[in-house]
NUPARO-181591 format. One record per residue (C-alpha): y, x, z; residue in three letters. Coordinates in steps of 0.5 Angstrom, whole numbers, plus 500, padded with zeros to 3 digits. Layout:
BEGIN
YXZALA...
END
This chain:
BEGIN
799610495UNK802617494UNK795620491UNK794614486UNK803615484UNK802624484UNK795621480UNK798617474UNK803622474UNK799628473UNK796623468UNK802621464UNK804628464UNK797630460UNK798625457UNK804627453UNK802634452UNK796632449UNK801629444UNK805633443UNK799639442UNK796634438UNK803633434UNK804641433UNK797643432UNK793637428UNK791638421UNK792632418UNK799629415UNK804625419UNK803618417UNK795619418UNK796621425UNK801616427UNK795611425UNK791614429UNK795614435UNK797607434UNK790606434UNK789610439UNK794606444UNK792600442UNK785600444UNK787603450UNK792597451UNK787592450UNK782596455UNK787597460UNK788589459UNK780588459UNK779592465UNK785587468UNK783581467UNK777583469UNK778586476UNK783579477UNK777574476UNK773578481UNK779578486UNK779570484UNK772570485UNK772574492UNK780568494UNK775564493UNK768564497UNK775567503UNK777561503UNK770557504UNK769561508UNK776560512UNK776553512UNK773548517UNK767544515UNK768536514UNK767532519UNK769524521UNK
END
């Protein structure tokens, strides 16, 4: 658990740098480049949804057959 938390850390820290030298070094204008990111953020927000979603219909699927698994057979 401490090496996805240090990861994401590292993660969030870059980052936030590459915005800031975005900010500071980029040649277009500021609402041009706040388009961007906005953009930017948003695809990045909906392929993080994706990934979500995704990963939560596979841990269903895999709940599931455990289940079949774990239950006992029918029997009269």
């Amino acid at each position: 658990m401490n090496k996805i938390m240090a990861f994401l850390t590292g993660a969030m820290l870059g980052a936030v740098a590459g915005a800031a030298a975005a900010l500071l070094l980029t040649p277009t204008s500021g609402q041009e480049l706040q388009e961007q990111t906005r953009d930017w953020f948003d695809m990045l927000v909906d392929d993080a949804r994706q990934a979500a979603d995704d990963k939560r219909a596979e841990l269903e699927a895999q709940l599931a057959g455990l289940k079949r698994e774990a239950s006992p057979p029918f029997t009269h």
